[in-house]
N, CA, C and O atoms as a Tripos MOL2 file, in Angstrom:
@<TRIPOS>MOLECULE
protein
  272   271    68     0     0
PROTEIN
NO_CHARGES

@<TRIPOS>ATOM
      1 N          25.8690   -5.8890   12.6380 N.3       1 UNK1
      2 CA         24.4640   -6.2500   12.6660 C.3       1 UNK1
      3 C          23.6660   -5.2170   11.8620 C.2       1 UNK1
      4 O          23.7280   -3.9920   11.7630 O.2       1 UNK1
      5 N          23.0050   -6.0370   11.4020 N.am      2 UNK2
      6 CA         22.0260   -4.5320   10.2350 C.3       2 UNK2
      7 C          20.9080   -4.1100   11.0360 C.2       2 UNK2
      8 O          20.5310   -4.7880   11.9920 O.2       2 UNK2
      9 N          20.2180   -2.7620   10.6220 N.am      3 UNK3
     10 CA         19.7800   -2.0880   11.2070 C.3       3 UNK3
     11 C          18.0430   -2.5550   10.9360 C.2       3 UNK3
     12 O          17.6630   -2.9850    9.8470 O.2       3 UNK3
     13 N          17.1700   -2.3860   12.0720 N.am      4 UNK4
     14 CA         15.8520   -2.6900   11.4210 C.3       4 UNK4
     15 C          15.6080   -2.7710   10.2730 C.2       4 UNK4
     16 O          15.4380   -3.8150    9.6430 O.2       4 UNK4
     17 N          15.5390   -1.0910    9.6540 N.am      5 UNK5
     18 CA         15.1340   -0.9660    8.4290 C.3       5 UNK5
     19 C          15.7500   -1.4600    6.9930 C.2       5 UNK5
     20 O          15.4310   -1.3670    5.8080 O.2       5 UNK5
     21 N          16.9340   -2.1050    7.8520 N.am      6 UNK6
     22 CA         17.6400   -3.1510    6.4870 C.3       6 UNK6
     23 C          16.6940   -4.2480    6.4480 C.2       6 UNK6
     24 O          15.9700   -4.4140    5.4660 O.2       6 UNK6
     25 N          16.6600   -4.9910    7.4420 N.am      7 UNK7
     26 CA         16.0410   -6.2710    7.5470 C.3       7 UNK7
     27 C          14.5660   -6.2820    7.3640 C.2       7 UNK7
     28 O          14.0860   -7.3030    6.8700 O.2       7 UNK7
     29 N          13.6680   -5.1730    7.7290 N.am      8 UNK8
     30 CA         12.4220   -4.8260    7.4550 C.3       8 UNK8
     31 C          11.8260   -5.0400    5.6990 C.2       8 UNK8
     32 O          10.9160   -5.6700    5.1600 O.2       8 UNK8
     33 N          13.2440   -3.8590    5.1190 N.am      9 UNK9
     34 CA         13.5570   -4.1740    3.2410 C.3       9 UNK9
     35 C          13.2500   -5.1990    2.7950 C.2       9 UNK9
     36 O          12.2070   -5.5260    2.2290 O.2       9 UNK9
     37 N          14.7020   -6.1180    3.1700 N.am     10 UNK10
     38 CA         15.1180   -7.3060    3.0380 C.3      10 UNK10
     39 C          13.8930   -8.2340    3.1000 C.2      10 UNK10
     40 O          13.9170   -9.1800    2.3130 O.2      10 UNK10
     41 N          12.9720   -8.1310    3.8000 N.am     11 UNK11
     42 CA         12.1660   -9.1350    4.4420 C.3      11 UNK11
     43 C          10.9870   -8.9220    3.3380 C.2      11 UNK11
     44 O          10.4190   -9.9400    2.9420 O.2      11 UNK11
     45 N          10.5820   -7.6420    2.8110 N.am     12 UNK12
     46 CA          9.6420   -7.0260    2.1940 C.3      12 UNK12
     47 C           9.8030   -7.4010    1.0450 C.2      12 UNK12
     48 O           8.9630   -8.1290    0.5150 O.2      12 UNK12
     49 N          11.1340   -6.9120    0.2670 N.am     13 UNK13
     50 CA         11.5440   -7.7720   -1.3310 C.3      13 UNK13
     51 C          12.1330   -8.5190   -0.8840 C.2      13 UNK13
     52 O          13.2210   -7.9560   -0.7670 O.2      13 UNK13
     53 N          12.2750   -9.8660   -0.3520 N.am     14 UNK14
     54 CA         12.5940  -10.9380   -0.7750 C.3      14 UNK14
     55 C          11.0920  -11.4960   -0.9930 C.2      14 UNK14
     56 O          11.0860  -12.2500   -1.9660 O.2      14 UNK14
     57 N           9.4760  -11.3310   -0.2370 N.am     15 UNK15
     58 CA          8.6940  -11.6070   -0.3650 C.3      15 UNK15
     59 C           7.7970  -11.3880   -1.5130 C.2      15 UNK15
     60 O           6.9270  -12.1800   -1.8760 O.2      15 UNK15
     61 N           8.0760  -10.2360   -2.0660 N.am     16 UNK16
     62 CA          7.6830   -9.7660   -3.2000 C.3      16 UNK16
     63 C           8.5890  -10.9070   -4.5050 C.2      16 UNK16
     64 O           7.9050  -11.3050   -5.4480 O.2      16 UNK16
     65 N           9.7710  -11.2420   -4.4420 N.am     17 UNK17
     66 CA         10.7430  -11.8600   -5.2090 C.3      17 UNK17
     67 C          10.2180  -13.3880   -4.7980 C.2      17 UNK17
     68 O          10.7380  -14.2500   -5.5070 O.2      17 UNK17
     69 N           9.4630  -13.8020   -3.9790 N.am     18 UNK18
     70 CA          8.7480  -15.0520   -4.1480 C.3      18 UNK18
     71 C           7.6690  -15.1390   -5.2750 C.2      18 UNK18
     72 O           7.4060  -15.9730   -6.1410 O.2      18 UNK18
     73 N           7.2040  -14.0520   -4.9410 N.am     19 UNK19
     74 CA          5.7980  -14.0460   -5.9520 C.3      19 UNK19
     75 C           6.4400  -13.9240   -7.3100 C.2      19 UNK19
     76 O           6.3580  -14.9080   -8.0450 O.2      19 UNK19
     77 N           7.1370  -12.7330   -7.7900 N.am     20 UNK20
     78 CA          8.0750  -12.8660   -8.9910 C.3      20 UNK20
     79 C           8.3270  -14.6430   -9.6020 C.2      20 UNK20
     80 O           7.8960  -15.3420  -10.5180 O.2      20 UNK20
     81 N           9.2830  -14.7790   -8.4540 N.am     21 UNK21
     82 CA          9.3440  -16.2700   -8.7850 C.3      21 UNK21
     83 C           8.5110  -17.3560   -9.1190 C.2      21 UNK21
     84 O           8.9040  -18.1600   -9.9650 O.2      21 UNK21
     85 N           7.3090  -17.5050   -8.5190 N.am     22 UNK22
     86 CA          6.3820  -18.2930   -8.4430 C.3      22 UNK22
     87 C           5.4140  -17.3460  -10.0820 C.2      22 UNK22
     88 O           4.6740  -17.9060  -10.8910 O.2      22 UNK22
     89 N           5.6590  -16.4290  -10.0660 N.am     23 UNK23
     90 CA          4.7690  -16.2650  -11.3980 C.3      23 UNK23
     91 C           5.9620  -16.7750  -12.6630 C.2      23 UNK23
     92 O           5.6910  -17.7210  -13.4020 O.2      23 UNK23
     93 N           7.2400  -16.0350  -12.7770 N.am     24 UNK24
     94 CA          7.6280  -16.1380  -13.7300 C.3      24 UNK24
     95 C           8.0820  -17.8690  -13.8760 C.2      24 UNK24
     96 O           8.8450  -18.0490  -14.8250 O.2      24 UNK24
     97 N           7.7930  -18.9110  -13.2300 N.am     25 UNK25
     98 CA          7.6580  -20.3810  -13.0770 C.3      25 UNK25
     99 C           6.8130  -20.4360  -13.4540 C.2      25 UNK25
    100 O           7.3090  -21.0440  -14.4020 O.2      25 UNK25
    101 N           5.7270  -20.3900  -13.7260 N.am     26 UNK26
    102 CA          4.3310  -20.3740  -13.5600 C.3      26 UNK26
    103 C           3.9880  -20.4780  -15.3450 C.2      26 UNK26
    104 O           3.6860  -21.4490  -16.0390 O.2      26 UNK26
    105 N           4.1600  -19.2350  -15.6380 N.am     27 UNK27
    106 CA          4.3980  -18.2340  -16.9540 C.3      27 UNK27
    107 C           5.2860  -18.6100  -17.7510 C.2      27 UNK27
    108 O           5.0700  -18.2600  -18.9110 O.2      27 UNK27
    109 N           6.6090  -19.4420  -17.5090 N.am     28 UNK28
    110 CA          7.8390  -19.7340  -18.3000 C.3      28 UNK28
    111 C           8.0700  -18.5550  -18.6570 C.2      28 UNK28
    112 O           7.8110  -18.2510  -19.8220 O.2      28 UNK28
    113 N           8.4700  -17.8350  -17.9980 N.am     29 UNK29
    114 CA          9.1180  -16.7370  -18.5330 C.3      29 UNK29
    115 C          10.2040  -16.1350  -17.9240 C.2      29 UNK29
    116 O          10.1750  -15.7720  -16.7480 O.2      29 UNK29
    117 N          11.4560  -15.9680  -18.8800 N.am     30 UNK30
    118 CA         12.4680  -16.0250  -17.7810 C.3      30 UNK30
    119 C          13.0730  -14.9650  -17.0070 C.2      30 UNK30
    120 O          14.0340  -15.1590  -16.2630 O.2      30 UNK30
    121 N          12.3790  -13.5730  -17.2200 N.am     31 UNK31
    122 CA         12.7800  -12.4830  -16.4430 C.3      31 UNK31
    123 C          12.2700  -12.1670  -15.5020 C.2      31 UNK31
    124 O          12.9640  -11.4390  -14.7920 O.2      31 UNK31
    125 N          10.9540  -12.4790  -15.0100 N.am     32 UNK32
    126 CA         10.5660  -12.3580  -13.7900 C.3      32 UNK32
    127 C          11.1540  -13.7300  -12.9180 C.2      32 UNK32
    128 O          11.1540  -13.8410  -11.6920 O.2      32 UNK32
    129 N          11.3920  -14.2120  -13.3960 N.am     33 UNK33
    130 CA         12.5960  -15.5930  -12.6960 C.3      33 UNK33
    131 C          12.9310  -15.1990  -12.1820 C.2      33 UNK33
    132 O          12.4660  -14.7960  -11.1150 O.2      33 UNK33
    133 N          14.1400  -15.0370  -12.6900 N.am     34 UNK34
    134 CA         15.7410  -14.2870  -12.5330 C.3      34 UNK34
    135 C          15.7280  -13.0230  -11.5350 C.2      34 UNK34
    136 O          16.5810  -12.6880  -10.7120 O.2      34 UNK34
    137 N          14.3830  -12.3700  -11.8920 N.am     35 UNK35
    138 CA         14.2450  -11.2960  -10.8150 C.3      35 UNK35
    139 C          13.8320  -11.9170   -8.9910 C.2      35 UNK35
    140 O          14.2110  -11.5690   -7.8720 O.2      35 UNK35
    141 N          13.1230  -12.7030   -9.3830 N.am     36 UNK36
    142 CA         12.6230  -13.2350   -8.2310 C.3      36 UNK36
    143 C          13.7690  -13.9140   -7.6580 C.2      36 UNK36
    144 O          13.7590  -13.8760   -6.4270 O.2      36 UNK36
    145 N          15.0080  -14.6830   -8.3060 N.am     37 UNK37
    146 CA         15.9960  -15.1360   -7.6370 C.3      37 UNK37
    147 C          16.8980  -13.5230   -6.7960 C.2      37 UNK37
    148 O          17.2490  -13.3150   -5.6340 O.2      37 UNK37
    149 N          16.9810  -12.7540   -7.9530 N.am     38 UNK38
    150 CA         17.5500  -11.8710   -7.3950 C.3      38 UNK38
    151 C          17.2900  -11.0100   -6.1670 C.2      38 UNK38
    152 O          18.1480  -10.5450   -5.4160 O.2      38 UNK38
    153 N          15.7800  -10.8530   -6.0700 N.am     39 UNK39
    154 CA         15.2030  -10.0950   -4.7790 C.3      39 UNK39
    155 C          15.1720  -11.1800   -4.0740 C.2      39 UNK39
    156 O          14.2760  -10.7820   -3.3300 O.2      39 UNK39
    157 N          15.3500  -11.9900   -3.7690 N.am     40 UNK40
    158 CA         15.3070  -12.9730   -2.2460 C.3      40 UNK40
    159 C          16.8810  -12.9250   -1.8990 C.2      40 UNK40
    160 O          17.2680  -13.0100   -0.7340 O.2      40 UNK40
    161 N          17.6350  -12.8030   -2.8310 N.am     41 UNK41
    162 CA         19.0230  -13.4220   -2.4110 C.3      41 UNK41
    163 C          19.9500  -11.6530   -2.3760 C.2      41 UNK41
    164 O          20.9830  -11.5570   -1.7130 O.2      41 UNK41
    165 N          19.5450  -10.7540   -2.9500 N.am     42 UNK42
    166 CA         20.3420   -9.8850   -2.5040 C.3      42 UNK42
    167 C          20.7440   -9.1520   -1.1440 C.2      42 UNK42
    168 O          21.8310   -8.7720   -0.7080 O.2      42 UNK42
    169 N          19.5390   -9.1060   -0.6840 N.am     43 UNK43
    170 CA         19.5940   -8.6180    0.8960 C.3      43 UNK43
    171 C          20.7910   -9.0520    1.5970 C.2      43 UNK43
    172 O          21.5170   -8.2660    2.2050 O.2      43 UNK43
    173 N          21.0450  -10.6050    1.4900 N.am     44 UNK44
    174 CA         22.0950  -11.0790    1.7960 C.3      44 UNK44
    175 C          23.2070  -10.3190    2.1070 C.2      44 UNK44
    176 O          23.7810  -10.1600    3.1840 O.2      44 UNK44
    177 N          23.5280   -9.6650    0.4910 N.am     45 UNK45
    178 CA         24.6380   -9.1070    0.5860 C.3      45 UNK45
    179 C          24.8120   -7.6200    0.4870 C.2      45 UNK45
    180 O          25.9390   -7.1600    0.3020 O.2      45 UNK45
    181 N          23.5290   -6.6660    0.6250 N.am     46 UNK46
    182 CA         23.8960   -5.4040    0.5240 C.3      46 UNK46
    183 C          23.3350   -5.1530    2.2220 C.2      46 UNK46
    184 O          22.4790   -5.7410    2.8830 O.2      46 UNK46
    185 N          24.4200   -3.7950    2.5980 N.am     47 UNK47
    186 CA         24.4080   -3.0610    3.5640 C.3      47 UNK47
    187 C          23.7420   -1.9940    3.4150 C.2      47 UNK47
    188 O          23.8590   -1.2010    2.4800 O.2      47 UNK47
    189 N          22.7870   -1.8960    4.6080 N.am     48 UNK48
    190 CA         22.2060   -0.1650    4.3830 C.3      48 UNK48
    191 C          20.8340   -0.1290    3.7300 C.2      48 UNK48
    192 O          20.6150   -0.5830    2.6070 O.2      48 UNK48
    193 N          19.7520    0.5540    4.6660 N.am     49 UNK49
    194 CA         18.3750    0.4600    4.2340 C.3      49 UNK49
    195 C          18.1060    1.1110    3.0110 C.2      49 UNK49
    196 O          17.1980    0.7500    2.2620 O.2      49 UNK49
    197 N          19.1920    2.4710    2.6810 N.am     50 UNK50
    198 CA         18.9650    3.0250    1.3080 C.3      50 UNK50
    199 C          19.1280    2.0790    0.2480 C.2      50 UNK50
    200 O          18.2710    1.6430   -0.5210 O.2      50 UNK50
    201 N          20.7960    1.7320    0.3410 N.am     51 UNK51
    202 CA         20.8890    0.8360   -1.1780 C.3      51 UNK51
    203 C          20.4350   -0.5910   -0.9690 C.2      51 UNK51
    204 O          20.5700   -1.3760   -1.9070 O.2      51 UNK51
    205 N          19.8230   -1.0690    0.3610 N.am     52 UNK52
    206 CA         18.4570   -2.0630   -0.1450 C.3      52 UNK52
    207 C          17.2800   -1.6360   -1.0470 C.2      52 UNK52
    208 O          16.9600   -2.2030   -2.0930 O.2      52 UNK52
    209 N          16.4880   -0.2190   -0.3280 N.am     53 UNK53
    210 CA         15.7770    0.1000   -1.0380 C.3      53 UNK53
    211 C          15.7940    0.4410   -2.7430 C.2      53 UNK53
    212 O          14.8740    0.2160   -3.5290 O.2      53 UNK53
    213 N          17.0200    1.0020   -3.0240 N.am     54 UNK54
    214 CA         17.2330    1.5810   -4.2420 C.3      54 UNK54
    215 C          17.3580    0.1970   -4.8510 C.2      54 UNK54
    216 O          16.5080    0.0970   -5.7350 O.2      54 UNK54
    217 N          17.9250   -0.6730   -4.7570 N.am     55 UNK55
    218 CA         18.2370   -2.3500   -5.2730 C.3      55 UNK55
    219 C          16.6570   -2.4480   -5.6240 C.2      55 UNK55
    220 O          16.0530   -2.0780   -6.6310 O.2      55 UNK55
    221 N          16.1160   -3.1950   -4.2120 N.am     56 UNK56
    222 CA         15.0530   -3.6640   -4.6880 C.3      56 UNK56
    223 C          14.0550   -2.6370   -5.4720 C.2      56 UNK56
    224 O          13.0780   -3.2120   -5.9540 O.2      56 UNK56
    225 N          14.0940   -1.6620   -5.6250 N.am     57 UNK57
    226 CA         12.6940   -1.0570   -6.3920 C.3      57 UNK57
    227 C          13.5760   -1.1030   -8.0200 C.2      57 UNK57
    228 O          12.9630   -1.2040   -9.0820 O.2      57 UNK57
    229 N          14.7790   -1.0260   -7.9430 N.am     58 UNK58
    230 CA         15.1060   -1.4890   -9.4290 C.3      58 UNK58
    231 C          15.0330   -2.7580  -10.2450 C.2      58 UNK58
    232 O          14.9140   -2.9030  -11.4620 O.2      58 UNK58
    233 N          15.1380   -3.6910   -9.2130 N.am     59 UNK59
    234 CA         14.7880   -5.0540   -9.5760 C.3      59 UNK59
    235 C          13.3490   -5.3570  -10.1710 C.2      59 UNK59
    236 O          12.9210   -5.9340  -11.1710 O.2      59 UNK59
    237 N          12.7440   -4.6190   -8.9590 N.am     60 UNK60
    238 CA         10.9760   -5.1290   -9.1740 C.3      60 UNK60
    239 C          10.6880   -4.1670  -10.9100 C.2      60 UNK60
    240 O           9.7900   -4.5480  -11.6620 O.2      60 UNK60
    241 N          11.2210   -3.4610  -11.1250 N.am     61 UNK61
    242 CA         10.7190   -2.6410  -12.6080 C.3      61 UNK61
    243 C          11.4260   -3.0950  -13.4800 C.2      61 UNK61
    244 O          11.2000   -2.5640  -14.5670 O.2      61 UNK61
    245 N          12.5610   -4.2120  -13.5060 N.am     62 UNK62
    246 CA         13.1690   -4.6940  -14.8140 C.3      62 UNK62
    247 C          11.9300   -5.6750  -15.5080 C.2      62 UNK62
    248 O          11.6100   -5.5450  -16.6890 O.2      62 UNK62
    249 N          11.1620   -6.8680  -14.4110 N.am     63 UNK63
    250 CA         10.2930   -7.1720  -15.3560 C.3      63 UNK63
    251 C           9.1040   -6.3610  -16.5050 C.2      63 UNK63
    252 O           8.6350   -6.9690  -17.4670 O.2      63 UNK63
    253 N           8.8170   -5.1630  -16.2330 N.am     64 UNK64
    254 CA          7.8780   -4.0650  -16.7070 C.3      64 UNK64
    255 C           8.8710   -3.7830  -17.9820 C.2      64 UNK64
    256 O           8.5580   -4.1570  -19.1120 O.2      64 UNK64
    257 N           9.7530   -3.2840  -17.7820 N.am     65 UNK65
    258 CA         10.6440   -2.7490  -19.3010 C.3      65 UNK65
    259 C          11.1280   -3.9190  -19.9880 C.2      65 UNK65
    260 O          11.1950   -3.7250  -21.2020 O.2      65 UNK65
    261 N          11.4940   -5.0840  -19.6140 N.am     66 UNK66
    262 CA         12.1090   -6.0490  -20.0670 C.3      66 UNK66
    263 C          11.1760   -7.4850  -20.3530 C.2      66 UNK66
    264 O          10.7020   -8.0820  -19.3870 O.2      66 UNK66
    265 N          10.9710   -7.9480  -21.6700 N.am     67 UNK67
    266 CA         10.1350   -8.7420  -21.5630 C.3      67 UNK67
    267 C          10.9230  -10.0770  -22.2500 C.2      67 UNK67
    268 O          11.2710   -9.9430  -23.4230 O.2      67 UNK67
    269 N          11.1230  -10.9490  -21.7870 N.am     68 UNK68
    270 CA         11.5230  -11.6240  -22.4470 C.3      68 UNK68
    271 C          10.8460  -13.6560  -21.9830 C.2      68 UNK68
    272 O          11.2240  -14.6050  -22.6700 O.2      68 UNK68
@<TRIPOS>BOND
     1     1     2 1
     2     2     3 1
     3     3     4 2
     4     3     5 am
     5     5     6 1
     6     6     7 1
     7     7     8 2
     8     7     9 am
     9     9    10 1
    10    10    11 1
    11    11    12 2
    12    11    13 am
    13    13    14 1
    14    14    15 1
    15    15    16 2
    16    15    17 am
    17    17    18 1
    18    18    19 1
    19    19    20 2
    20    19    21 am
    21    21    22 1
    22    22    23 1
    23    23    24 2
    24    23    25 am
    25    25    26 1
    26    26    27 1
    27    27    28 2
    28    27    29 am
    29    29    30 1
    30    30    31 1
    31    31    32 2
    32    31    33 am
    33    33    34 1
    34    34    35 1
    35    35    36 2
    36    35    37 am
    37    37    38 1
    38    38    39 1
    39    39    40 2
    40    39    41 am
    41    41    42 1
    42    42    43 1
    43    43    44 2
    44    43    45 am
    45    45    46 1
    46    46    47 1
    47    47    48 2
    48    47    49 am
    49    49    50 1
    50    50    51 1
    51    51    52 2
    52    51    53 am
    53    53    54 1
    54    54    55 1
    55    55    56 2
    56    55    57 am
    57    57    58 1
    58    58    59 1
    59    59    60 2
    60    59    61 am
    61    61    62 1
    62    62    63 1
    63    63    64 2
    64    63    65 am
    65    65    66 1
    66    66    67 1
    67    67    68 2
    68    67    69 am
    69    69    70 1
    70    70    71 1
    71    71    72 2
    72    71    73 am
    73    73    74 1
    74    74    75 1
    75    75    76 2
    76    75    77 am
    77    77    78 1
    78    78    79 1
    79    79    80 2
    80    79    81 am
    81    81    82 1
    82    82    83 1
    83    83    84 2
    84    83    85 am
    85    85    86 1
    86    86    87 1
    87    87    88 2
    88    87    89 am
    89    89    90 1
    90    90    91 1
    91    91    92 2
    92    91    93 am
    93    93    94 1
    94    94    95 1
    95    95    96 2
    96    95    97 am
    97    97    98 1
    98    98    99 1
    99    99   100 2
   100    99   101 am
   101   101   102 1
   102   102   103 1
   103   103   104 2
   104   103   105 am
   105   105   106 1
   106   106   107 1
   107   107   108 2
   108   107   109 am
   109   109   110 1
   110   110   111 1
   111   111   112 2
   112   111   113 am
   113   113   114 1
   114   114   115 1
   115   115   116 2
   116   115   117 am
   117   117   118 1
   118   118   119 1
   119   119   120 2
   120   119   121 am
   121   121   122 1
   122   122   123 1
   123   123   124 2
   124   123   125 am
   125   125   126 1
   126   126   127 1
   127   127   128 2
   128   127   129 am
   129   129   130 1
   130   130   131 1
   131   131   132 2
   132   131   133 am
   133   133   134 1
   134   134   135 1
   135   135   136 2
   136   135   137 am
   137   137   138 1
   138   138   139 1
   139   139   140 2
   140   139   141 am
   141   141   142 1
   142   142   143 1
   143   143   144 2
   144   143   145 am
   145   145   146 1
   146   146   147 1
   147   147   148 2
   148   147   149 am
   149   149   150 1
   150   150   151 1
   151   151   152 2
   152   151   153 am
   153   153   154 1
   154   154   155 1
   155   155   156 2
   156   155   157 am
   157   157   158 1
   158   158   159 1
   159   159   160 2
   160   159   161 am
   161   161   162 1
   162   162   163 1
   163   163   164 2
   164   163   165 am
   165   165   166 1
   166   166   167 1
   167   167   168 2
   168   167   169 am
   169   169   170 1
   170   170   171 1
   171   171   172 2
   172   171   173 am
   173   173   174 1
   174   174   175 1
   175   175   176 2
   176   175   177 am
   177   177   178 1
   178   178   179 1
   179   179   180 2
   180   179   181 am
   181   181   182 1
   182   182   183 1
   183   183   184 2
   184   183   185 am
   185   185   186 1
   186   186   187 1
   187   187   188 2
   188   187   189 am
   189   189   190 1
   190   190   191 1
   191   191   192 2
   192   191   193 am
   193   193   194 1
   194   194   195 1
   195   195   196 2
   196   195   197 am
   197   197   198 1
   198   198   199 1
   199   199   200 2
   200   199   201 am
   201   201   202 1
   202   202   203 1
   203   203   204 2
   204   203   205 am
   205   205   206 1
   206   206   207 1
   207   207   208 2
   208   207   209 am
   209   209   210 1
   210   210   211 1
   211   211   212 2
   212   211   213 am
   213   213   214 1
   214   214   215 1
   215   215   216 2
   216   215   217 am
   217   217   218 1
   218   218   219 1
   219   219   220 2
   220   219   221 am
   221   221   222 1
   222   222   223 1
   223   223   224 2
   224   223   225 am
   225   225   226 1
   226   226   227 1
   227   227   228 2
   228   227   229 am
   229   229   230 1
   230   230   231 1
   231   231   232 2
   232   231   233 am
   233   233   234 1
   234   234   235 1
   235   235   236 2
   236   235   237 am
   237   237   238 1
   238   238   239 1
   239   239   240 2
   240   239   241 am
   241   241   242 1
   242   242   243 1
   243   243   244 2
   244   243   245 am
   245   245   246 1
   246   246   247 1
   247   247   248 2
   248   247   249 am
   249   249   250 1
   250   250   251 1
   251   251   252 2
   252   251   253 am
   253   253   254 1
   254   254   255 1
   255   255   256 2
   256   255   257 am
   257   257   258 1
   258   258   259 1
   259   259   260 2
   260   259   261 am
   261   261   262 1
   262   262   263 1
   263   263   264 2
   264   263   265 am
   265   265   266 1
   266   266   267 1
   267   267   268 2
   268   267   269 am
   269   269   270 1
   270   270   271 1
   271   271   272 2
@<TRIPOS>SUBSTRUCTURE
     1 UNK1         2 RESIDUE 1 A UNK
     2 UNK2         6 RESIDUE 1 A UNK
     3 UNK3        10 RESIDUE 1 A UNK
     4 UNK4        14 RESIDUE 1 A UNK
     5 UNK5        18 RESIDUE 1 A UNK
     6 UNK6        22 RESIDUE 1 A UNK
     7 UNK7        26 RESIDUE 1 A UNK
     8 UNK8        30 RESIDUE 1 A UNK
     9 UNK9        34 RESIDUE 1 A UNK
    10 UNK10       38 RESIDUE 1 A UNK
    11 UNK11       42 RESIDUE 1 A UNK
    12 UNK12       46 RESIDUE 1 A UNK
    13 UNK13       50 RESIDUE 1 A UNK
    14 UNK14       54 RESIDUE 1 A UNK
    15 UNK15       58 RESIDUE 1 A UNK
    16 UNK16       62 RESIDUE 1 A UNK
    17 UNK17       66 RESIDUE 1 A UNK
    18 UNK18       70 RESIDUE 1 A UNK
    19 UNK19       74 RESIDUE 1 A UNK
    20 UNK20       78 RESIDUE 1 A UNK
    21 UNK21       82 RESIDUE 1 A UNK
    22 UNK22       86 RESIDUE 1 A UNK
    23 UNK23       90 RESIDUE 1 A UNK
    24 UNK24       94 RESIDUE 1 A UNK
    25 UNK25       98 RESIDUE 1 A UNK
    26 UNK26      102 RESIDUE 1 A UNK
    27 UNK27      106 RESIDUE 1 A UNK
    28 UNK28      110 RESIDUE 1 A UNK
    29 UNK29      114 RESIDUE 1 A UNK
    30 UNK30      118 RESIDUE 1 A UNK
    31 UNK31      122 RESIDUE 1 A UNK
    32 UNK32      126 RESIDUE 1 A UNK
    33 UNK33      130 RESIDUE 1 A UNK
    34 UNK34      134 RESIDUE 1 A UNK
    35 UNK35      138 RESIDUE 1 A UNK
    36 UNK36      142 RESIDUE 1 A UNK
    37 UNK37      146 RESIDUE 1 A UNK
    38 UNK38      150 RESIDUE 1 A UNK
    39 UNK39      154 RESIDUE 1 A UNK
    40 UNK40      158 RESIDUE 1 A UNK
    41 UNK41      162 RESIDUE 1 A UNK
    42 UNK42      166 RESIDUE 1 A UNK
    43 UNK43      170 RESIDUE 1 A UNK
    44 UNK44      174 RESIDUE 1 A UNK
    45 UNK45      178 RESIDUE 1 A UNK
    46 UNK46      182 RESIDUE 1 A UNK
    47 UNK47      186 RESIDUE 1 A UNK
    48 UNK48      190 RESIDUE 1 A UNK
    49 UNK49      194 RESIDUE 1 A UNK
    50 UNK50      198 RESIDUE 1 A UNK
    51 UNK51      202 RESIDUE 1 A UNK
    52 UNK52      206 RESIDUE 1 A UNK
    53 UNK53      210 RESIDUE 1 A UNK
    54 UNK54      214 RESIDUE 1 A UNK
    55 UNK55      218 RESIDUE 1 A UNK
    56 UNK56      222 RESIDUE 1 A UNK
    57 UNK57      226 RESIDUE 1 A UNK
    58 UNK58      230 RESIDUE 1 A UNK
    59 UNK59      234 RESIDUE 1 A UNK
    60 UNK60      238 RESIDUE 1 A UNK
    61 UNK61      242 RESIDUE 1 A UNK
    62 UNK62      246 RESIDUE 1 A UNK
    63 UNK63      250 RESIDUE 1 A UNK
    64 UNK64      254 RESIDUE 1 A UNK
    65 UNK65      258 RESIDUE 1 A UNK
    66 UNK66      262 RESIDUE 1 A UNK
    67 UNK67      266 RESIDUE 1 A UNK
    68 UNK68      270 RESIDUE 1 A UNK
């Protein structure tokens, strides 16, 4: 069973990875997409409030460097 602060993460970027989603739909643009698929659906599979955290704050800054 994961620990609060996994699921607290989890709960935090996958919500943030809606909005991603819903903009980069929005925008046609396909890296904040892809990001937004990725922050809702990773939590899933990572263990541990650190490498949630470290995941999601890398996810949320690929759209900023990466424009496509």
């Amino acid at each position: 069973m994961p620990s609060p602060a996994t699921l607290l993460w989890g709960m935090l970027f996958g919500a943030i990875g809606v909005g991603y989603f819903i903009y980069g739909k929005k925008q046609s643009m396909f890296v904040p997409l892809i990001c937004g698929i990725a922050l809702m659906v990773y939590p899933w599979f990572v263990s541990g409030a650190w490498l949630t955290l470290i995941v999601g704050i890398v996810l949320m800054a690929v759209p900023y460097f990466v424009r496509y």
